[in-house]
N, C-alpha and C positions, 0 to 999 in steps of 0.2 A: 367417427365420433363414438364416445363411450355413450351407453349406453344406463347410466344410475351406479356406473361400479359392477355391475351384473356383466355375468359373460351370457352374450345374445343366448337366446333358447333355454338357460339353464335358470332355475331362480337359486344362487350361490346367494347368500349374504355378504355382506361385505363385510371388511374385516372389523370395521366397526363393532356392528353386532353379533359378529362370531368371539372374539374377544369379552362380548359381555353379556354373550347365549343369551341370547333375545331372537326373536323372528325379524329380519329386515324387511320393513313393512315398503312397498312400491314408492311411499313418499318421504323414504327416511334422509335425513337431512346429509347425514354423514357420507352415503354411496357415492356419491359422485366426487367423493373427494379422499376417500380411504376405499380405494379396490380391495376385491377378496386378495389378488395376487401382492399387495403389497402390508405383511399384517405390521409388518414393526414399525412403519408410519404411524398410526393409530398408536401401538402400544407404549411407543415413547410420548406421545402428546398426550395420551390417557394416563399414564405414570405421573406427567408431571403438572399437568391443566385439570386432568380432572373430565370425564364423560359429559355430565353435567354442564358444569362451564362451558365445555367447547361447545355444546348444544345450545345453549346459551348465545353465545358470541356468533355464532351463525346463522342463527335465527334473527339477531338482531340487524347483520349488514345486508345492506344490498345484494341479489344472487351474485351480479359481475362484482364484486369485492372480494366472496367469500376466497378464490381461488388464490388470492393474494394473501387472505387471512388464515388460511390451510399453513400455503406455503409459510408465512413468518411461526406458525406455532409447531411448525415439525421442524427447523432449523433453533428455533429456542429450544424445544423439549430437548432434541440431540445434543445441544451442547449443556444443556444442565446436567444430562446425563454423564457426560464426557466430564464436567466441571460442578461441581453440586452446588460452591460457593460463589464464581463467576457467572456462571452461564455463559453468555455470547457476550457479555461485557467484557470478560478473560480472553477471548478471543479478539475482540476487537480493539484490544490493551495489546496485546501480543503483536496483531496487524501494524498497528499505529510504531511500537517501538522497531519493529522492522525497520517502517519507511523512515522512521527516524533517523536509525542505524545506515540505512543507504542512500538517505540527503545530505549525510557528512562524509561517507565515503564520495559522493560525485563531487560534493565541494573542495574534496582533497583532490582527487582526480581531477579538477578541471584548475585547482592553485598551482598542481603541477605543472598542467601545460601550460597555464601560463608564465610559469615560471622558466621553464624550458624555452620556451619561445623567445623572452625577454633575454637570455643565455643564449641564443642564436644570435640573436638583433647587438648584444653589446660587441659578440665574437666577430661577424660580420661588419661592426660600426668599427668596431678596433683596427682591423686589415684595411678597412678602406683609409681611417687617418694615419695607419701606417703608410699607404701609398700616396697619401698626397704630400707627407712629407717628403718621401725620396723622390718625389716630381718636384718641387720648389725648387729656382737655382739657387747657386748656394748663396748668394748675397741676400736671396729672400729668408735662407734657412739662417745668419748671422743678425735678422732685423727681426723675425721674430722671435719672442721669448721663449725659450724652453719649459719653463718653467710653468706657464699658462696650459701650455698643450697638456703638459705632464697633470695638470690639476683637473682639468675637465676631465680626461678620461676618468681617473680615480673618483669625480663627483659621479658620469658615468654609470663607472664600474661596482659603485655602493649604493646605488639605486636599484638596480637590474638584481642585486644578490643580495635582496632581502627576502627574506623569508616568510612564509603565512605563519602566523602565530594561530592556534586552533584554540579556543575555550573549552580545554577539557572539562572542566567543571558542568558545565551547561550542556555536552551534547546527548545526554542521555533524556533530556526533560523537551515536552511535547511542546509545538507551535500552538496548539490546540487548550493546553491545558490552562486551567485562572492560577 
């Protein structure tokens, strides 16, 4: 276990308070959550929260909180860093149009195979009423209609080879969004 952000034996400051040359006093708020060894944690969340504030918000939560509340303000500062005008909204804008982007890819993917499948099953239903006609004898094949047989398959065969129609219009815009 860490020890306050200190490495055992040595009183380093953390990078907290070497960032903003102060002495790190044994009960400072920030050690145990900005090590000496990591300064640019700190420095992106002091960049963009502010010393003050996060001393602040720290002081206010619960100790078992704070380690969550570290964590979410060094993921924000980086990406405001990264993004000045998004921040992690840009990021999670970006996420979202991903999955966007690859829930109409699987839905094409999966209209295919169904498609494909139904392209099997008409090919296969076709050979088989191929063969049960050249099994009827022939007085059977002069009482039934030609004409019937020939009309199912084609009802059949304009079934099975329709196509998915995609709303291109719509697949850029979120499930999520009002």
């Amino acid at each position: 276990m860490k020890e306050s952000g200190r490495k055992q034996g040595a009183m380093s400051p953390c990078a907290a308070c070497k960032l903003l040359r102060r002495r790190c006093a044994q009960d400072c708020v920030f050690a145990p959550y900005f090590p000496a060894d990591e300064p640019q944690k700190f420095a992106s969340v002091h960049k963009v929260f502010g010393a003050s504030n996060v001393n602040k918000m720290l002081q206010e939560l619960p100790e078992h909180q704070r380690s969550d509340a570290v964590s979410s303000m060094v993921y924000e500062a980086n990406a405001r860093v990264r993004d000045p005008v998004y921040g992690c909204v840009g990021a999670i804008s970006s996420l979202q149009q991903q999955i966007d982007a690859l829930q109409t890819q699987l839905a094409i993917a999966q209209a295919e195979v169904v498609h494909m499948r139904m392209g099997q099953f008409s090919t296969s239903s076709t050979t088989s009423n191929a063969a049960t006609t050249t099994t009827c004898s022939p007085d059977q094949k002069s009482t039934a209609p030609n004409h019937s047989h020939h009309h199912n398959h084609q009802t059949t065969k304009s079934f099975f080879t329709m196509d998915m129609v995609v709303d291109q219009a719509n697949m850029g815009e979120s499930l999520w969004s009002c």
